[in-house]
C-alpha positions in Angstrom: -42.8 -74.5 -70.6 -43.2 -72.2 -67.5 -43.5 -68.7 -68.0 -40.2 -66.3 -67.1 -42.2 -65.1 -63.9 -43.2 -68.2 -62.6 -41.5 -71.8 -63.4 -44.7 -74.2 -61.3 -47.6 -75.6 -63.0 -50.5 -77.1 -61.6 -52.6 -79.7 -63.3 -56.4 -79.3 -63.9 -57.7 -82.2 -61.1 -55.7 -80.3 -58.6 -57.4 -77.1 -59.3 -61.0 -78.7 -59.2 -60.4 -80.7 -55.9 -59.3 -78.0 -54.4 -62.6 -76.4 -54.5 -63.9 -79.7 -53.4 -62.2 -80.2 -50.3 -62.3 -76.3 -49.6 -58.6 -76.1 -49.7 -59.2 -72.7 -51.4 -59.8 -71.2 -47.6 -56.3 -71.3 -46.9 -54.2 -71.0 -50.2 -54.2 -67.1 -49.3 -52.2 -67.8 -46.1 -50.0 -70.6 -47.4 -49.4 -69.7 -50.8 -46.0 -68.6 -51.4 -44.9 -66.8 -54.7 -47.3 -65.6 -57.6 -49.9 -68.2 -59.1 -48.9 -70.9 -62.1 -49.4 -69.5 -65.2 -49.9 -72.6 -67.0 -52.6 -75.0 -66.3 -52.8 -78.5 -67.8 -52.4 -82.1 -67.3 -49.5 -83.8 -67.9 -49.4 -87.3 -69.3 -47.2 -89.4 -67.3 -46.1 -93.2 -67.8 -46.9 -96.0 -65.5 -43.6 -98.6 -64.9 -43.8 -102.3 -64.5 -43.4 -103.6 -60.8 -40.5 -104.9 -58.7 -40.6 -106.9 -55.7 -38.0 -105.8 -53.6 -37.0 -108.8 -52.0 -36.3 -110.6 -55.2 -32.8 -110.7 -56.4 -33.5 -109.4 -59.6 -36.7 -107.5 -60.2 -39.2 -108.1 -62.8 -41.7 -106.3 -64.6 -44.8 -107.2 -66.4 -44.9 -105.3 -70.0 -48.1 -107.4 -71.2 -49.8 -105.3 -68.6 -48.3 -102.0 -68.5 -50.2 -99.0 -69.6 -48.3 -97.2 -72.8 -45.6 -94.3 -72.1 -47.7 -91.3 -72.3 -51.1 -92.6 -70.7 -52.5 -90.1 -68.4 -52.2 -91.0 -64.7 -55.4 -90.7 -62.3 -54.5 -88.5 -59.6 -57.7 -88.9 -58.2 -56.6 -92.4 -56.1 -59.1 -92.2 -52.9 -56.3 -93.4 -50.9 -56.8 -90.5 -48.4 -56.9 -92.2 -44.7 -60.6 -92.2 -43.6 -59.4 -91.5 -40.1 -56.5 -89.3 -41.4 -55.8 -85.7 -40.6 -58.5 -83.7 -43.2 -56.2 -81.8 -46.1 -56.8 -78.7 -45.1 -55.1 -80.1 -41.8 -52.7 -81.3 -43.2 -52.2 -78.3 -45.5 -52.0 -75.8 -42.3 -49.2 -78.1 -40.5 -47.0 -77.8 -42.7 -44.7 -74.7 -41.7 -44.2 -76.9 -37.7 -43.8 -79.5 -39.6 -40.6 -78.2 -41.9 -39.5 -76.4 -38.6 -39.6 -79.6 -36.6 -37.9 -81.6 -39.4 -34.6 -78.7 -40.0 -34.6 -78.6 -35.8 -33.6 -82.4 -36.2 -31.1 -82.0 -38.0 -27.3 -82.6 -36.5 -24.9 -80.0 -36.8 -21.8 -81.0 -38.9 -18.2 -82.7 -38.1 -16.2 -79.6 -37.6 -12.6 -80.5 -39.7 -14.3 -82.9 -42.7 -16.5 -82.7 -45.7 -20.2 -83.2 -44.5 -22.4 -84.7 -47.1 -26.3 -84.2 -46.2 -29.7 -84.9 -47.7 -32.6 -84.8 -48.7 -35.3 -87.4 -50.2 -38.3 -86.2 -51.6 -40.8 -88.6 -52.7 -43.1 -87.2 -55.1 -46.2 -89.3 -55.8 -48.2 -90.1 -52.8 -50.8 -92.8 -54.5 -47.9 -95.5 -54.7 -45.5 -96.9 -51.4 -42.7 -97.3 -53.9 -41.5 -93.2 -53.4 -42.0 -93.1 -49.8 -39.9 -96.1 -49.1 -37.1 -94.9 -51.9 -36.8 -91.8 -49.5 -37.0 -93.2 -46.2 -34.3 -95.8 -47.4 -32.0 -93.0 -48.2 -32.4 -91.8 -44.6 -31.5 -95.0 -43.5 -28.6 -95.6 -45.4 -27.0 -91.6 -44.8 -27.6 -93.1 -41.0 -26.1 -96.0 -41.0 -24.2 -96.9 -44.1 -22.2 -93.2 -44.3 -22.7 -92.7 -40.3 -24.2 -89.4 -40.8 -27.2 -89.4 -38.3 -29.3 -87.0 -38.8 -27.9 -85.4 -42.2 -31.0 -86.3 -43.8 -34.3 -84.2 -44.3 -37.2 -86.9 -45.7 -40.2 -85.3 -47.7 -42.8 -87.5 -48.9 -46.4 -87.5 -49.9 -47.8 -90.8 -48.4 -50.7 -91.4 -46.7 -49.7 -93.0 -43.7 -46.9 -90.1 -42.7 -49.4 -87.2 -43.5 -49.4 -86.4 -40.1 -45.3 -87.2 -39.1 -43.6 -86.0 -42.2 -43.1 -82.9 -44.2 -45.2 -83.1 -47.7 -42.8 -83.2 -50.8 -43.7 -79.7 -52.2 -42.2 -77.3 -53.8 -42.4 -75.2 -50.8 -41.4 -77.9 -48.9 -38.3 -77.9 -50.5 -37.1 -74.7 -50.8 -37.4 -74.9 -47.0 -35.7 -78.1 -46.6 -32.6 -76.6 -48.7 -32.5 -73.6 -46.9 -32.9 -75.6 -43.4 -29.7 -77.6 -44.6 -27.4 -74.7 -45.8 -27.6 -73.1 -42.7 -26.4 -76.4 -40.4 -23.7 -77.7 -43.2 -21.0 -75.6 -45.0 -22.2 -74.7 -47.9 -19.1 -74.1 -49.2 -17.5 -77.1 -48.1 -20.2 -79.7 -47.6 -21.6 -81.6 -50.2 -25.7 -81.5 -50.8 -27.3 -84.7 -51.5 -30.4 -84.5 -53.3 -32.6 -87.9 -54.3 -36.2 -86.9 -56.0 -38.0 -90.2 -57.0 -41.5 -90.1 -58.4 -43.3 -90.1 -61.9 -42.4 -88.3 -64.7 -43.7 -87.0 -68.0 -42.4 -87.0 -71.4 -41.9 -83.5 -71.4 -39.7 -83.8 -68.7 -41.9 -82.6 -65.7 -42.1 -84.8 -62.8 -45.6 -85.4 -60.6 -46.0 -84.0 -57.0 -49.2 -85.4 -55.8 -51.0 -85.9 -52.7 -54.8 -85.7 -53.6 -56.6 -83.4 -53.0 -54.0 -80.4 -51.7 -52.8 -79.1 -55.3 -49.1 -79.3 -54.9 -47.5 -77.3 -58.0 -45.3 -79.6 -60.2 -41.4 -79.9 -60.8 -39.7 -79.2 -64.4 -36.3 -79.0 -65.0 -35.9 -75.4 -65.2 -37.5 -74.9 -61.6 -36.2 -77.3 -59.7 -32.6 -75.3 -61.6 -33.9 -72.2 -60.3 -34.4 -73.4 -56.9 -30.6 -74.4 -56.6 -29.4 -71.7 -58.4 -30.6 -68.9 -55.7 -28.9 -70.7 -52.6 -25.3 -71.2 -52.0 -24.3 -75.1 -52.3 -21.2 -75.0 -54.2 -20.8 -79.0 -54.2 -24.1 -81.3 -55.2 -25.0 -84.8 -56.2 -28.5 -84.5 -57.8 -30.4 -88.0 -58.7 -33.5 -87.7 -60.4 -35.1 -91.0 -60.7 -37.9 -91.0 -63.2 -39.5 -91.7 -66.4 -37.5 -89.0 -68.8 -35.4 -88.2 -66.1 -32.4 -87.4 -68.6 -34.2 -84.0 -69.6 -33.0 -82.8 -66.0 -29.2 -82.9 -67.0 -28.9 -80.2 -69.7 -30.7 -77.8 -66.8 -28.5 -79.3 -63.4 -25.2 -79.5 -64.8 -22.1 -77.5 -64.0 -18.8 -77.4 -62.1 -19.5 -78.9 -58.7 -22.1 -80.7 -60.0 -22.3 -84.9 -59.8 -26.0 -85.2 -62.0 -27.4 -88.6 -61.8 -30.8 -90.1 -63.8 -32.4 -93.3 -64.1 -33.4 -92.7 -67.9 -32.2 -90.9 -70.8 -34.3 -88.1 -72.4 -36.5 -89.8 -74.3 -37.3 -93.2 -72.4 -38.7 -94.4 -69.2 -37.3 -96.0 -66.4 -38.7 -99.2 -64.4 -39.9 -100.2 -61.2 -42.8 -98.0 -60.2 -46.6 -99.4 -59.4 -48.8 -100.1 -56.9 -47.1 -103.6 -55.9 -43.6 -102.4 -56.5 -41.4 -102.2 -52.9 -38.7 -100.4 -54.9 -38.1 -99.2 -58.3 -35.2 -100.4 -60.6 -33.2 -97.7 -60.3 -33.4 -97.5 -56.4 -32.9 -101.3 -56.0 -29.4 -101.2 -58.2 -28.0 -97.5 -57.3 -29.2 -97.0 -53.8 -29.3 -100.8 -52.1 -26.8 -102.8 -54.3 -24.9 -99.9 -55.3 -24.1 -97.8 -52.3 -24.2 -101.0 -49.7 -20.8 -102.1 -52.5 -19.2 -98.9 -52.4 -19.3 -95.4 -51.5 -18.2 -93.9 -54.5 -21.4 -92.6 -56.1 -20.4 -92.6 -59.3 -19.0 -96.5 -59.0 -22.5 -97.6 -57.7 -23.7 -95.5 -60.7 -21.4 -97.6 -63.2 -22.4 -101.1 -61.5 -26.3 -99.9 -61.1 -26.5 -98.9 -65.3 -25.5 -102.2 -65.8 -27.4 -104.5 -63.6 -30.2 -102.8 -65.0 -29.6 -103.4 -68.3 -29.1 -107.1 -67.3 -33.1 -106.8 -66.2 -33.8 -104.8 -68.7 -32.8 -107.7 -71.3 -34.3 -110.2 -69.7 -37.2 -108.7 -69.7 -37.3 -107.1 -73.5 -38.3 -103.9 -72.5 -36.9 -100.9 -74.4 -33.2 -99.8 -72.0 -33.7 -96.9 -70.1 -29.9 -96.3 -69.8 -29.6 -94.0 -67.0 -27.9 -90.9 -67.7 -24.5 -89.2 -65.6 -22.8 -85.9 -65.9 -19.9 -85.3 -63.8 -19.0 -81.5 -63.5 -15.5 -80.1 -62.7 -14.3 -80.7 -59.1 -17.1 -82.9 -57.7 -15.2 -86.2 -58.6 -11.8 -85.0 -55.9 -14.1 -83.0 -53.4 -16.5 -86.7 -52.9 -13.0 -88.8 -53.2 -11.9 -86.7 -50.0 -15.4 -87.2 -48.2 -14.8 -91.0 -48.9 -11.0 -90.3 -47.7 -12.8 -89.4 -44.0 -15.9 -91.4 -43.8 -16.9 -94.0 -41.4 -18.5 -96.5 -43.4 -21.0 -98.7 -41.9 -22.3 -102.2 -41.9 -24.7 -102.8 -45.5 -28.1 -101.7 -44.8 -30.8 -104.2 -45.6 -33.9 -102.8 -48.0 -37.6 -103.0 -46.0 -40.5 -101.5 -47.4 -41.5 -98.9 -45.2 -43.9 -99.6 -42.3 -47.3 -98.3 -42.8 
């Protein structure tokens, strides 16, 4: 567990390819907060595929690696004709300042509801286009353009998007609270990614060491700003270890696993995992009640689930006081749009 001063952790590889890439030159400007105080690698599970533009999606178990194998950060997928990572490292700040800049200022008279995506894993296309969907639908389906902050680690956006960092996100929360209401707006937060079996989830994008996310600091992080109404979806392996930490009144907590089990969905041919595919696509594109889609996604995954005779990952839900009537009144004023198709998203 993180110390008491410091809740982030940074794995080993991160550490060593730092020095590597010569990252080191510019933590001292960059670096926010004291340093990690733990400093180990986590074991995290690798998921079956999906293709997304099957009606169903199916995994292969025969060929998945067990629960707690240890994932290879080290992917080489860094562009050869990329930006370098220390380049990507230094843009950062412009690029979290041109990202809150765009966002639109809320409908005066209404509950807002506004965003923000952060996929975590940058060696596998399945994150980025989880979080760039969610953009798409807050645009479209819930007519909310630009409510929506996307951070991702991907290789093909390293030079267009924010990174999905810590930092990153702390920035990205306090860009939002000071366009929305904070005290009457609703703060939509979707984190997709890998995760561990002692609950922490992987923020990766070889070689910059990104510090990792655990329940208790990704509480911490919400507990110091002001949004008094939140819908928090973690979607990853173990995900349900987030809830004990995220509940409370005001609170709508949402995972794609329970405690102890991992979810589906994730790889390197997978378009979408199982949990995005039934919660955010057929869920939300069938109704706008959150926790609806949540009831209809829980079960059309444990439909695939069956069928493919893998252990249920039965996705977990906590509904605090209040957040049920405060979203039944944002639905009461929404403008619903059309049902937005899922694309991968273009390299």
């Amino acid at each position: 567990m993180p110390s008491s001063l410091d809740p982030r952790r940074r794995t080993p590889i991160y550490v060593l390819a730092a020095f590597a890439a010569g990252a080191l030159l510019t933590l001292g400007v960059l670096r926010y907060g004291p340093q990690p105080s733990t400093v180990r690698a986590e074991p995290l599970p690798a998921a079956p595929a999906v293709a997304a533009t099957a009606p169903a999606p199916s995994s292969s178990v025969d060929d998945a690696p067990s629960d707690d194998a240890a994932v290879d950060v080290d992917n080489g997928d860094w562009p050869a004709d990329g930006p370098t990572p220390e380049q990507v490292f230094t843009s950062q700040p412009d690029l979290m300042r041109k990202a809150v800049a765009g966002l639109a200022p809320r409908d005066v008279g209404k509950t807002n509801v506004y965003a923000i995506a952060f996929g975590g894993d940058g060696s596998e296309d399945v994150f980025r286009n989880e979080a760039e969907y969610m953009g798409r639908l807050m645009d479209r389906r819930f007519a909310s353009p630009g409510h929506t902050l996307v951070l991702e680690n991907n290789p093909a956006t390293l030079s267009s998007r924010p990174l999905a960092s810590w930092t990153n996100l702390e920035q990205a929360l306090d860009g939002v609270a000071k366009v929305m209401d904070p005290r009457e707006d609703v703060l939509l937060l979707y984190v997709a990614t890998h995760g561990g079996n002692d609950h922490s989830l992987l923020v990766d994008m070889d070689p910059i060491p990104l510090d990792q996310l655990d329940p208790d600091g990704l509480a911490d992080i919400l507990s110091k700003r002001p949004f008094r109404w939140k819908v928090l979806v973690v979607n990853a392996c173990y995900s349900g270890g987030f809830v004990p930490k995220l509940q409370g009144a005001g609170t709508l907590v949402m995972t794609s696993a329970r405690t102890d089990r991992t979810s589906f969905g994730c790889g390197a041919d997978s378009d979408i995992t199982y949990f995005g595919h039934a919660w955010l696509v057929d869920g939300l594109n069938a109704t706008p009640d959150f926790v609806e889609a949540f009831g209809k996604a829980r079960e059309e995954i444990a439909a695939w689930e069956k069928r493919d005779a893998v252990t249920p990952s039965e996705p977990q839900i906590d509904v605090g006081k209040g957040i049920g009537e405060k979203l039944a009144a944002w639905r009461k004023a929404a403008k619903l749009g059309p049902a937005v198709p899922f694309e991968p998203a273009r390299p």
